[in-house]
C-alpha positions as a Python dict, from the first residue, in 0.01 Angstrom:
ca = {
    (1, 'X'): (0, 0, 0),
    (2, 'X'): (-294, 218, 147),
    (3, 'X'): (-159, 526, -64),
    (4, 'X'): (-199, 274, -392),
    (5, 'X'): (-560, 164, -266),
    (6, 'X'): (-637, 551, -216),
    (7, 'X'): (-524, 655, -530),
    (8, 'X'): (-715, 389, -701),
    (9, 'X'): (-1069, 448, -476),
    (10, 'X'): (-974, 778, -606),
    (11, 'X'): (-972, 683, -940),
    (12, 'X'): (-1283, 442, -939),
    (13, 'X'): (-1472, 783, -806),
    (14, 'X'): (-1373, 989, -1052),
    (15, 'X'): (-1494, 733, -1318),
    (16, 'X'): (-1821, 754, -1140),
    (17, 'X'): (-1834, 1059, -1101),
    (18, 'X'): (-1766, 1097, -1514),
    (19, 'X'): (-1993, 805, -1544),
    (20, 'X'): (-2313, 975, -1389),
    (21, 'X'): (-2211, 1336, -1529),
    (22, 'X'): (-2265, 1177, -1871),
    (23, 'X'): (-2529, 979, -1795),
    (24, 'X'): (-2719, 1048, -1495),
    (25, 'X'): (-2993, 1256, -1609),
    (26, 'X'): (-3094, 1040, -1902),
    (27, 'X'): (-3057, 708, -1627),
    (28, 'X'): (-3309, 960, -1450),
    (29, 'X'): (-3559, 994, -1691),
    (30, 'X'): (-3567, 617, -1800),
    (31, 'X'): (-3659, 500, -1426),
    (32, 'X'): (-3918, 767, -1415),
    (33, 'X'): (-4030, 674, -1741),
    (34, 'X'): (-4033, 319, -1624),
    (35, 'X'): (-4177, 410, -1305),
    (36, 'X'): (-4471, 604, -1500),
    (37, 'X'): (-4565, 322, -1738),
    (38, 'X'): (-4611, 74, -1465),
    (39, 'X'): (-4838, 311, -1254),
    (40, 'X'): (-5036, 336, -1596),
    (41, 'X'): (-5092, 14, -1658),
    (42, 'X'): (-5151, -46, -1322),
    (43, 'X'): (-5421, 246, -1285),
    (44, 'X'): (-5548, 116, -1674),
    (45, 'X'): (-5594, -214, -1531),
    (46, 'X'): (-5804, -109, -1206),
    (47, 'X'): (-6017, 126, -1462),
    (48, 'X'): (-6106, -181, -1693),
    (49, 'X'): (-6199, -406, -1327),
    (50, 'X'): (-6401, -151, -1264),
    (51, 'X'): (-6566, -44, -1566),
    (52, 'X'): (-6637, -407, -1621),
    (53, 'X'): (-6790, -434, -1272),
    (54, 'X'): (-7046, -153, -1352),
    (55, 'X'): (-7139, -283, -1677),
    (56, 'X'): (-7170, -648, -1494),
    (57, 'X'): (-7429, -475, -1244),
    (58, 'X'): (-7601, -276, -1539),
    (59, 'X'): (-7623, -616, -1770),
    (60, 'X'): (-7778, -767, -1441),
    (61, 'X'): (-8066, -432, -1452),
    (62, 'X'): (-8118, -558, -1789),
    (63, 'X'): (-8181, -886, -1719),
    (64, 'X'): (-8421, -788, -1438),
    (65, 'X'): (-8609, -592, -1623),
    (66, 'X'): (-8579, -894, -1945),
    (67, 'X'): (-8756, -1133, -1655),
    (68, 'X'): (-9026, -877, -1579),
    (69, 'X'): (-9106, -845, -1914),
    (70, 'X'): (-9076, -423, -1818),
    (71, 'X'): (-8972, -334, -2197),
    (72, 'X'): (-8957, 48, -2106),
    (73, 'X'): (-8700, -77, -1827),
    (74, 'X'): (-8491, -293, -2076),
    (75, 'X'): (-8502, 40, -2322),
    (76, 'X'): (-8357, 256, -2006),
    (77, 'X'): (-8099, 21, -1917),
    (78, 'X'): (-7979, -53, -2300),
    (79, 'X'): (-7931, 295, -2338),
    (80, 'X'): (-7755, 363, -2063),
    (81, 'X'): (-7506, 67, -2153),
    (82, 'X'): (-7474, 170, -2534),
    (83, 'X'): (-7372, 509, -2375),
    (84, 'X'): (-7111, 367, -2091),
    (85, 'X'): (-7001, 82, -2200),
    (86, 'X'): (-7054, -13, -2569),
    (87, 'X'): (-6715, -174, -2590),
    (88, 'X'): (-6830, -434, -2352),
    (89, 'X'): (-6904, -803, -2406),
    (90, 'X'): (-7222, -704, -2168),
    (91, 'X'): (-7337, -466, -2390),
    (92, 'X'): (-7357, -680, -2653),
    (93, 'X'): (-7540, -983, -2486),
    (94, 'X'): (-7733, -685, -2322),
    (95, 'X'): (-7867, -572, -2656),
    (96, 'X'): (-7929, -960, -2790),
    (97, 'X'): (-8135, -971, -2469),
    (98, 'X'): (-8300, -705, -2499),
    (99, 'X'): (-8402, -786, -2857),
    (100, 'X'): (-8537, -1121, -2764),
    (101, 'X'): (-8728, -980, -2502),
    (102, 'X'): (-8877, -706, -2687),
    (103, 'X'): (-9004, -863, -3018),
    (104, 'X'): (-9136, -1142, -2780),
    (105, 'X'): (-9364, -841, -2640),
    (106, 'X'): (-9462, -753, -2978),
    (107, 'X'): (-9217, -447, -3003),
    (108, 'X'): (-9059, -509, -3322),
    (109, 'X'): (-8939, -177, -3380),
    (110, 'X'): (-8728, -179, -3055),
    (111, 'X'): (-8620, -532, -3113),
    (112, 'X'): (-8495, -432, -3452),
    (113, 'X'): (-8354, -111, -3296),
    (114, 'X'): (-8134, -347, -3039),
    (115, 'X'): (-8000, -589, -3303),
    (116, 'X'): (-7890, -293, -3546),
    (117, 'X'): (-7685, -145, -3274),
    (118, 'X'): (-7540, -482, -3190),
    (119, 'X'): (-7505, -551, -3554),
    (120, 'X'): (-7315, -256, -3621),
    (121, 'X'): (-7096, -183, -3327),
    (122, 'X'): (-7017, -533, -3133),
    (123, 'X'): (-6624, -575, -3075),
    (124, 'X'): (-6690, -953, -3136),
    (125, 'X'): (-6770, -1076, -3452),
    (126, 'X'): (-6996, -1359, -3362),
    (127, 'X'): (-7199, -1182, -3175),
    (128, 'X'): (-7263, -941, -3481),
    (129, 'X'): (-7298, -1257, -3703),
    (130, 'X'): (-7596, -1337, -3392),
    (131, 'X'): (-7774, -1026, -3463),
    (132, 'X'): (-7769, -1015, -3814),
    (133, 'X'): (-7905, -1356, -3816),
    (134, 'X'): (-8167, -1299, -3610),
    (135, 'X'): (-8215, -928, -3768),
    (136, 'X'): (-8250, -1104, -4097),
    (137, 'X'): (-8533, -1329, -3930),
    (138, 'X'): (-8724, -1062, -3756),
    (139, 'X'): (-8728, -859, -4150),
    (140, 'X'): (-8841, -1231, -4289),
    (141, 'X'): (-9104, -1248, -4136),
    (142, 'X'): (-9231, -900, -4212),
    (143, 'X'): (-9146, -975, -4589),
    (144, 'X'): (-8873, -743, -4567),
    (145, 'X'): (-8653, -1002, -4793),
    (146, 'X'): (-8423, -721, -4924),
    (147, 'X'): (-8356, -570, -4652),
    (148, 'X'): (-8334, -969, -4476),
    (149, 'X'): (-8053, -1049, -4757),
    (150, 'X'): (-7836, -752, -4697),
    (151, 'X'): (-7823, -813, -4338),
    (152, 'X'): (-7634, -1159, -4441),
    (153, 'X'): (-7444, -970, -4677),
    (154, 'X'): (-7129, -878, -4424),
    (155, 'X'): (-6892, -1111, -4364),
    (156, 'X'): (-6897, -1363, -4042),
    (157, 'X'): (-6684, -1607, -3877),
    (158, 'X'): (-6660, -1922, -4085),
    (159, 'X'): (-6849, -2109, -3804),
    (160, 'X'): (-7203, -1901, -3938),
    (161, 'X'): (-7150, -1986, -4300),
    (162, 'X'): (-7409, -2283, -4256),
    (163, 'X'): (-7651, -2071, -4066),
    (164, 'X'): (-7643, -1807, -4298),
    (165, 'X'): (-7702, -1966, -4599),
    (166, 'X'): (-7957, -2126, -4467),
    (167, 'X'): (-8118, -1857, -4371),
    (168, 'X'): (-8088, -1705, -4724),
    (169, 'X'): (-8258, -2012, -4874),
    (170, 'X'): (-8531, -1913, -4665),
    (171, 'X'): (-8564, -1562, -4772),
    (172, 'X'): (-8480, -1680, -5120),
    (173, 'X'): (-8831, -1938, -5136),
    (174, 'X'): (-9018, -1679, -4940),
    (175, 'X'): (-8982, -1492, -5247),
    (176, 'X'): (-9055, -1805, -5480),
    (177, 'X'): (-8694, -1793, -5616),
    (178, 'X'): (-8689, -2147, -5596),
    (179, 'X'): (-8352, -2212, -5792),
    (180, 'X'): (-8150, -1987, -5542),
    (181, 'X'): (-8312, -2106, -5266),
    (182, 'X'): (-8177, -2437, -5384),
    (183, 'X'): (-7801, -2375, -5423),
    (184, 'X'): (-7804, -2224, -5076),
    (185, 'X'): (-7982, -2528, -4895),
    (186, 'X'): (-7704, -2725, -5054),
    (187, 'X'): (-7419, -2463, -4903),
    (188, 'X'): (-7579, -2557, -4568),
    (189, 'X'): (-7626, -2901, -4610),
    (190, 'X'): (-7303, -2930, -4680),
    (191, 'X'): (-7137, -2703, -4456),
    (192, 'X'): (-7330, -2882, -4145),
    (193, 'X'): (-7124, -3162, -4009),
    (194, 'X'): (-7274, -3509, -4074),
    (195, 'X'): (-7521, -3613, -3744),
    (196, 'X'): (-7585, -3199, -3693),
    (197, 'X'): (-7923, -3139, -3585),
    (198, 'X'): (-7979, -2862, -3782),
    (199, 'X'): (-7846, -3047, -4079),
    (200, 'X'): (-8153, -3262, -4085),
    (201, 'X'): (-8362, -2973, -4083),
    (202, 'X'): (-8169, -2837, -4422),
    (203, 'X'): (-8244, -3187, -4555),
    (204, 'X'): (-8644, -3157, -4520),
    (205, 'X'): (-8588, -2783, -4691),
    (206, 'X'): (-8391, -2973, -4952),
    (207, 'X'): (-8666, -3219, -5019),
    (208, 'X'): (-8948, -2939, -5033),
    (209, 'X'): (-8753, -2795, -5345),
    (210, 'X'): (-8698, -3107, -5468),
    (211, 'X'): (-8336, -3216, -5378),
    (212, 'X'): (-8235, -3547, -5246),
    (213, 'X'): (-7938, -3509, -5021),
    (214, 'X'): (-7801, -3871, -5088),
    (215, 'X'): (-7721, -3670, -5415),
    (216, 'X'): (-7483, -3421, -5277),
    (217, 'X'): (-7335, -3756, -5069),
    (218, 'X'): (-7286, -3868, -5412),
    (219, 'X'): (-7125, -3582, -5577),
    (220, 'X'): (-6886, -3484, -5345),
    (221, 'X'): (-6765, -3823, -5323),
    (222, 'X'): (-6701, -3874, -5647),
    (223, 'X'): (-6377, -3671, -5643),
    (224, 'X'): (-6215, -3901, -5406),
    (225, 'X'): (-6303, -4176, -5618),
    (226, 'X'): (-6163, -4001, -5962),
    (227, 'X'): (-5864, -3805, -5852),
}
């Protein structure tokens, strides 16, 4: 009986043995491999915490300097972020901030500077929809109305399609083109949810060009009426 157990240990062995031969080295490699990708991702994950720690602390310089009103301070800092951390959601609310800060100091040139950059290379698209809102704004009211329109020109996140044609009607009747100022006071009105704030500002816009908004109401109940 323990010569038949032997001879079978024996044989179990020898199937390992053949087993491993044919298959150890690539076993090998796949646990290293294995081994190798979790270190990565472990060491990937520790470089984003702390990248996103030293763009937290450099967003924070930003805001110090925002508070101060030091505009040569918010320039330093912004650049410094654009060059470390541009993928960042701080760099992009630093550059929004910055941009507030600085055309509220009279520094349109920098504030425009700070909303192109956000404009162009934000990972988020509503934060680029942000800045070319308030890009298109900032060129409004320096009577800039081309350059204004083509900032709305990209497309946004459905959420901004109120906001922006809005802000095209403006441009539009700052330019005394009326009849296109209309249509897009419409697209807003009617894009704004009923009891929206801003929708009531649209209606007053609407009146000025000689719009009643009880007639959209009107129209685009109709269809439900006449199917």
């Amino acid at each position: 009986m323990a010569t038949h157990l032997d001879l079978e240990e024996q044989e179990q062995l020898d199937q390992l043995k053949h087993f491993w031969n044919t298959y150890g080295t690539l076993i090998t490699w796949v646990v290293l491999l294995a081994a190798g990708a979790f270190m990565a991702w472990n060491g990937w994950q520790y470089f984003q915490r702390t990248k996103a720690a030293q763009a937290s602390a450099l967003y924070d310089e930003v805001e110090r300097s925002a508070q101060a009103n030091d505009a040569a301070r918010i320039e330093r800092a912004l650049g410094e972020m654009k060059n470390r951390f541009a993928g960042t959601v701080y760099a992009q609310q630093a550059g929004l901030l910055a941009a507030k800060t600085l055309n509220e100091q009279g520094k349109a040139e920098g504030s425009r500077a700070a909303l192109e950059w956000v404009a162009q290379n934000a990972v988020d698209p509503g934060y680029q929809a942000i800045a070319r809102l308030r890009l298109s704004a900032e060129l409004l009211q320096q009577k800039s109305y081309d350059d204004a329109l083509k900032q709305l020109a990209s497309p946004v996140p459905k959420e901004f399609d109120a906001l922006i044609a809005d802000r095209k009607g403006d441009i539009y009747l700052a330019q005394g083109k009326r009849d296109e100022a209309k249509t897009e006071y419409q697209k807003a009105w009617t894009a704004f949810e009923p009891g929206n704030e801003y929708r009531r500002l649209v209606e007053i816009k609407l009146n000025a060009v000689g719009v009643d908004p009880k007639t959209l109401t009107s129209a685009a109940a109709a269809p439900a009426k006449n199917p």
